[in-house]
C-alpha positions as CSV (number, residue, x, y, z in Angstrom):
1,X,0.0,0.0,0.0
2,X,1.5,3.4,-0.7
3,X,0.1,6.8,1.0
4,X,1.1,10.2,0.2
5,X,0.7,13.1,1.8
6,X,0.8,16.6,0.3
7,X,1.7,19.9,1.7
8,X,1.5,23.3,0.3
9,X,4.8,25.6,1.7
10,X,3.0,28.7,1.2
11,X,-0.5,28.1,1.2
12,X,-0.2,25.4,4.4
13,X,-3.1,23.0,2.8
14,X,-2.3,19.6,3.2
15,X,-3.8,16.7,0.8
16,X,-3.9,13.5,1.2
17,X,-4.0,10.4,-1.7
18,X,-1.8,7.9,-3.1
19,X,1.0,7.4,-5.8
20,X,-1.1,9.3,-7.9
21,X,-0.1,12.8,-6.5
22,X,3.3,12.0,-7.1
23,X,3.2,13.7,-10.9
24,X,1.3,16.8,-8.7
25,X,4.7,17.3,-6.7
26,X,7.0,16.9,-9.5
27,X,5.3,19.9,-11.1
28,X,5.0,22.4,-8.5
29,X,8.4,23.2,-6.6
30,X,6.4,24.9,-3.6
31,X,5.2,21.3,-2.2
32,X,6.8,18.7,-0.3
33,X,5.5,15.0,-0.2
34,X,5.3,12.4,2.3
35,X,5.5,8.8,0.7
36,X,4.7,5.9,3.1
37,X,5.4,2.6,1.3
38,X,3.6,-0.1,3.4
39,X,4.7,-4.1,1.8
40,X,4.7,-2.4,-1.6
41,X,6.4,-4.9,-4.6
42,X,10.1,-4.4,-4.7
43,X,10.2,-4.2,-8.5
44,X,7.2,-1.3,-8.6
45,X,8.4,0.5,-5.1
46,X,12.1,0.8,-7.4
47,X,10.2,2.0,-10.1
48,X,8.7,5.0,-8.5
49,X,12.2,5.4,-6.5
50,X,13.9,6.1,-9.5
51,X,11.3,7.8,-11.9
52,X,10.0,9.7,-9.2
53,X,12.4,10.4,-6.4
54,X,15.9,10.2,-8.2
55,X,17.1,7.5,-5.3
56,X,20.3,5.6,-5.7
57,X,20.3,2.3,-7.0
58,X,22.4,1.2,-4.4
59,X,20.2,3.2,-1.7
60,X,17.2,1.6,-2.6
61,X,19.1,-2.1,-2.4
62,X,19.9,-1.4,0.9
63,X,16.3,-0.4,1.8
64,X,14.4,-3.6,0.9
65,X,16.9,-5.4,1.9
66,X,14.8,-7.9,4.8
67,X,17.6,-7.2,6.9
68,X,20.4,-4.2,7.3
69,X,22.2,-2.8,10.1
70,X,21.1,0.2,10.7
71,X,23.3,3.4,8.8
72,X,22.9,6.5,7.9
73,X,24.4,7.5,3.9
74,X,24.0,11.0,2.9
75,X,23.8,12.0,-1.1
76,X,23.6,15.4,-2.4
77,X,19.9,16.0,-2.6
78,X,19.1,13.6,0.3
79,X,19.9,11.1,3.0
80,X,19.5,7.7,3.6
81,X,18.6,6.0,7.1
82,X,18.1,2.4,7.6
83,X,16.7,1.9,11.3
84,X,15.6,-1.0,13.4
85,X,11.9,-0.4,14.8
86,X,9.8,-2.7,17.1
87,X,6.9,-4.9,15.1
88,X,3.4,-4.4,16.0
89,X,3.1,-7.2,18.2
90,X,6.0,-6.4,20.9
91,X,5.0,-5.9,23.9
92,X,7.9,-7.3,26.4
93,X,11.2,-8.2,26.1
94,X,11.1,-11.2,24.2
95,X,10.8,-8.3,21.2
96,X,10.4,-8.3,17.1
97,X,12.3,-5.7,15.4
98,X,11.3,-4.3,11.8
99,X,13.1,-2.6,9.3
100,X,12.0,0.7,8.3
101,X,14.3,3.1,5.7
102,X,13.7,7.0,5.3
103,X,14.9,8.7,2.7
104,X,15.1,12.8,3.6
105,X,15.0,15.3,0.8
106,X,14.7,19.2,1.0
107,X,11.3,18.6,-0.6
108,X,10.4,15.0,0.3
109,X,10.1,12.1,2.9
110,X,9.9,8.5,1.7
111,X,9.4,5.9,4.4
112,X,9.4,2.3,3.9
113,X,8.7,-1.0,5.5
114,X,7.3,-4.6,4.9
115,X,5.7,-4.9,7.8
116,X,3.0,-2.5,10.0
117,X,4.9,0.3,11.6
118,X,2.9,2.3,14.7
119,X,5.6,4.7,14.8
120,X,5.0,5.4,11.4
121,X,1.2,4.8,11.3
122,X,0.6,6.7,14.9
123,X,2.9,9.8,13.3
124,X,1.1,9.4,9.9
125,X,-2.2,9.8,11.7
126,X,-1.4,13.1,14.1
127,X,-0.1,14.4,10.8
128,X,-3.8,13.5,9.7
129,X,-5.3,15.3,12.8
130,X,-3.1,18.7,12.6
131,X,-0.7,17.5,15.7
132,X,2.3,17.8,13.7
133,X,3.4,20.7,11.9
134,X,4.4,20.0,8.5
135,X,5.9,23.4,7.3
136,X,9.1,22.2,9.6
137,X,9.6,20.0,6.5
138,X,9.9,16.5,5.9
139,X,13.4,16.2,8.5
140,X,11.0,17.5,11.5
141,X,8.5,15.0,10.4
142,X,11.0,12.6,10.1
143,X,12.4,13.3,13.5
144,X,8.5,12.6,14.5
145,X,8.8,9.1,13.3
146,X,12.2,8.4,15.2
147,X,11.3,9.4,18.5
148,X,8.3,7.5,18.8
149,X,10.6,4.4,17.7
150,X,13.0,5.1,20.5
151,X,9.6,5.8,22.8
152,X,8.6,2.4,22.2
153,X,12.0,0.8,23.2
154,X,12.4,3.1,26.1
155,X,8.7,1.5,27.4
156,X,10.2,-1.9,27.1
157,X,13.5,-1.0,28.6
158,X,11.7,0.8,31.8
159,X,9.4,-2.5,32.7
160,X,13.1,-5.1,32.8
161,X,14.3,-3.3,36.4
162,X,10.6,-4.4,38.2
163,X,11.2,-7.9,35.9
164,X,14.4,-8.2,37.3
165,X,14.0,-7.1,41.3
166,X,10.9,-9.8,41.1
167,X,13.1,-12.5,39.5
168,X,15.7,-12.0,42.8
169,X,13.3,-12.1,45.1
170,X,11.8,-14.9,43.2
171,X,15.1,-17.0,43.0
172,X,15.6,-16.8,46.9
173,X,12.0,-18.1,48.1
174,X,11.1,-20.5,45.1
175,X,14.2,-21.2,42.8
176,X,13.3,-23.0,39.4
177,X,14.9,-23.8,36.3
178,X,11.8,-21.4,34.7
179,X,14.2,-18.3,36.4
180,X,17.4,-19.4,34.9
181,X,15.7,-19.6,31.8
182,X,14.0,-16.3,31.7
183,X,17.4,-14.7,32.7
184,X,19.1,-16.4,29.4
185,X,16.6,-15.2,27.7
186,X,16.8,-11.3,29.0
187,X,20.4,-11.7,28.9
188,X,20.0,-13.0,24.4
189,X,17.2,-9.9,24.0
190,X,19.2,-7.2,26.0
191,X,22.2,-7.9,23.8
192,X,20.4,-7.6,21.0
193,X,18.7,-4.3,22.1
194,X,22.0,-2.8,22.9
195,X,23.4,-3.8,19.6
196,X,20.4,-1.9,17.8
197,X,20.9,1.0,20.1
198,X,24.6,1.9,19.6
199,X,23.4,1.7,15.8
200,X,20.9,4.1,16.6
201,X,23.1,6.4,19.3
202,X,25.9,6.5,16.3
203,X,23.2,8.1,13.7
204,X,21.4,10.3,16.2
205,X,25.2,11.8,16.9
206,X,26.3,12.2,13.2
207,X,22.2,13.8,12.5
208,X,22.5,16.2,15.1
209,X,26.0,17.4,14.2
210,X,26.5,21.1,12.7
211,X,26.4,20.8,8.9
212,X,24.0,18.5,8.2
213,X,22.2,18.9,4.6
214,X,18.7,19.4,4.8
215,X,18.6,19.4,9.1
216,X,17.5,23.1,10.3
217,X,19.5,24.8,13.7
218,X,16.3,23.7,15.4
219,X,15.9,20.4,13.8
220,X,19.7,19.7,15.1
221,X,18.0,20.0,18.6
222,X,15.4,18.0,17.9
223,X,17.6,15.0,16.6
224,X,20.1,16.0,19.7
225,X,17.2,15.0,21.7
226,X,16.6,11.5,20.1
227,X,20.1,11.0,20.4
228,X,20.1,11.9,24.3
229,X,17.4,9.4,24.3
230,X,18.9,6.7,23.1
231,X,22.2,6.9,24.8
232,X,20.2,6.8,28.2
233,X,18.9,3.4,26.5
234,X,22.2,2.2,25.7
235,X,23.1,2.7,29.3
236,X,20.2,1.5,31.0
237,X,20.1,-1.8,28.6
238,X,24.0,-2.4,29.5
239,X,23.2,-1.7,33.1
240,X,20.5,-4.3,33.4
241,X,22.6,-6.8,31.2
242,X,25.5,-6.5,33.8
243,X,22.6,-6.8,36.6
244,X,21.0,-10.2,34.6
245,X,24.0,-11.6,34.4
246,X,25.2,-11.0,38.1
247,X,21.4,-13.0,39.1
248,X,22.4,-15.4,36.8
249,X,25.8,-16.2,38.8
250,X,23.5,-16.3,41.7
251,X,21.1,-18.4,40.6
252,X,23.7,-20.5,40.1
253,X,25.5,-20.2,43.5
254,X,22.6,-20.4,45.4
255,X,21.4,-23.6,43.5
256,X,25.3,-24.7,44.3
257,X,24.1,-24.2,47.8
258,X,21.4,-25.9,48.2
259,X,23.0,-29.1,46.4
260,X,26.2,-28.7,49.0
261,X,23.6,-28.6,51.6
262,X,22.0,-31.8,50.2
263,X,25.1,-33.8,49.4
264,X,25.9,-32.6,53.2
265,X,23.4,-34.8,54.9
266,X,24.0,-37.4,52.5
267,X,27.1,-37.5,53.3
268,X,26.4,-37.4,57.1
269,X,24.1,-39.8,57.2
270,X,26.4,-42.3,55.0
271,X,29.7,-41.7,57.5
272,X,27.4,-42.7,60.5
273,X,26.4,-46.0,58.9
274,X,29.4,-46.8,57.1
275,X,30.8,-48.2,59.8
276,X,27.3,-50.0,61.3
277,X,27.1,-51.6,58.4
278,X,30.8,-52.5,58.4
279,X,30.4,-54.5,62.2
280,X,27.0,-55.7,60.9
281,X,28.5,-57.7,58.1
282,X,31.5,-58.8,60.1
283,X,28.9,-60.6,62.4
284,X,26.9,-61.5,59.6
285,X,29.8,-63.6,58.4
286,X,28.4,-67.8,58.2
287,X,31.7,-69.0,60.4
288,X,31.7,-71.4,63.1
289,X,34.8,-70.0,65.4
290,X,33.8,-66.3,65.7
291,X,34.7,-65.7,69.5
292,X,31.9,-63.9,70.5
293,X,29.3,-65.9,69.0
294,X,29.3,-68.2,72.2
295,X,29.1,-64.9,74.6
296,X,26.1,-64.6,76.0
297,X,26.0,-60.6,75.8
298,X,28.2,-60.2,72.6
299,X,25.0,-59.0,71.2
300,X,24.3,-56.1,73.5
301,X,27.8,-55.4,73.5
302,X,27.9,-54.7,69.9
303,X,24.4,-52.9,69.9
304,X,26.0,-50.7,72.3
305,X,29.4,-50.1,70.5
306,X,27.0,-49.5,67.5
307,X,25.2,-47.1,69.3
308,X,28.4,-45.0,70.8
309,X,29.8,-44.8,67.1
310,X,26.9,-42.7,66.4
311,X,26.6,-41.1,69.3
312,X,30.2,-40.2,68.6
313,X,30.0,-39.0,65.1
314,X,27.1,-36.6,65.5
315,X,29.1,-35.2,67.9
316,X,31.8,-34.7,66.0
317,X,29.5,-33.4,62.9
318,X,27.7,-30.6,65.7
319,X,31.8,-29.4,66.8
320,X,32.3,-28.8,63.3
321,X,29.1,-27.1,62.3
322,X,28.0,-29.8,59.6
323,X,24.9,-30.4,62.0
């Protein structure tokens, strides 16, 4: 599906349509056109890339592409950004990132994805409703897009340190394998996320920077406050992977624990009946000329030294603290 959106520099009407305006903005240099390609076919969406919007070749390989690491290229009528957005569906974080590309002219936006976008379909609609102004251009627009990505992510990042404090207090009254698991699979999704976020943190820097074609004094403020943004991310998403993997190593030290503890009374009760069973099976022997077989308390006797051998070995378990 492709949407595009109209707006008149000088006149401030806004129209809204499809690919079929796209002729209406080649002829009149006072309008500037936002494009939203939605799962359009690769060999049409290059079509009206090239015909309409002069992109790279190159550029456009690299957005539909189904998956590139997030850059930023910069041409000489417009710039090229390949970011990493959160799918529809994501709401915790065991997360689904999308691909979404911008390309940034003086006189045009072109966003474009293969799957649903609510960055780009919740900014599409406040455009819609007069919540965003569009005479900033399509960079302040674009902007728009890219702090509602890195809103998204900072909502997911801001419910892993409640996650987390329950998981400890979890792993100390009711440790299961289920914890160890669910802290392998934070630690796999936070290194991901901070992956995606030095990407982003590395753009937002080189966007804001003096210089930048097509990126106003006040539009380098705005993308200095994305960027601000996502370095907090980056170092709240590499604090909580340092603090997952620290409850992972005590997960597994208190599990070691509890095993010691375990193989400790094994091990107690075993010593004590080691040697019971030793004298037992001595006197369990078949032979005629055992001495005390003829004793009339030989039995008692060795009931008692039976029962002063344990007697003796608990004690000696309580002086050393295993009891």
């Amino acid at each position: 599906m492709i949407k595009a959106m109209l707006h008149n520099i000088n006149t401030g009407e806004t129209r809204r349509g499809d690919e079929s305006l796209f002729a209406e903005w080649n002829d009149n240099p006072d309008l500037w056109i936002w494009a939203d390609f939605d799962n359009v076919d690769p060999e049409h969406e290059k079509d009206l890339f090239v015909d309409t919007f002069q992109l790279n070749s190159l550029a456009i390989s690299d957005a539909q592409r189904k998956r590139h690491p997030p850059k930023l290229e910069v041409f000489d009528d417009y710039f090229l950004l390949v970011m990493r957005g959160l799918d529809a569906t994501t709401t915790d974080i065991s997360f689904s990132a999308i691909q979404i590309a911008f390309f940034v002219g003086e006189r045009f936006l072109v966003t474009r994805h293969n799957h649903e976008s609510v960055s780009v379909d919740t900014t599409w609609a406040d455009a819609d409703n007069g919540n965003i102004d569009l005479s900033h251009g399509p960079a302040h627009v674009a902007y728009r897009i890219l702090r509602r990505i890195t809103d998204r992510y900072t909502g997911l990042i801001e419910d892993i340190e409640q996650n987390l404090e329950d998981i400890e207090a979890e792993m100390f009254s009711n440790p299961q394998d289920a914890l160890l698991e669910r802290l392998i699979n934070y630690g796999q999704n936070l290194k991901k996320l901070l992956r995606i976020f030095n990407y982003h943190q590395n753009i937002f820097g080189r966007l804001s920077a003096r210089g930048q074609a097509f990126i106003s004094k006040q539009q380098r403020h705005e993308y200095t406050d994305v960027f601000e943004h996502t370095e907090r991310l980056a170092s709240l998403t590499r604090l909580y992977k340092e603090l997952t993997d620290d409850l992972m190593n005590g997960y597994i030290s208190v599990t070691s624990h509890r095993l010691n503890q375990v193989m400790k009374v094994l091990t107690v009760v075993t010593v004590i009946f080691l040697p019971l069973a030793l004298l037992s099976s001595i006197y369990g022997m078949n032979f005629e000329n055992m001495p005390e077989l003829k004793s009339e308390y030989a039995y008692h006797v060795l009931l008692s030294i039976m029962g002063v051998i344990v007697i003796a070995l608990l004690l000696l378990f309580r002086k050393v603290r295993w009891l």
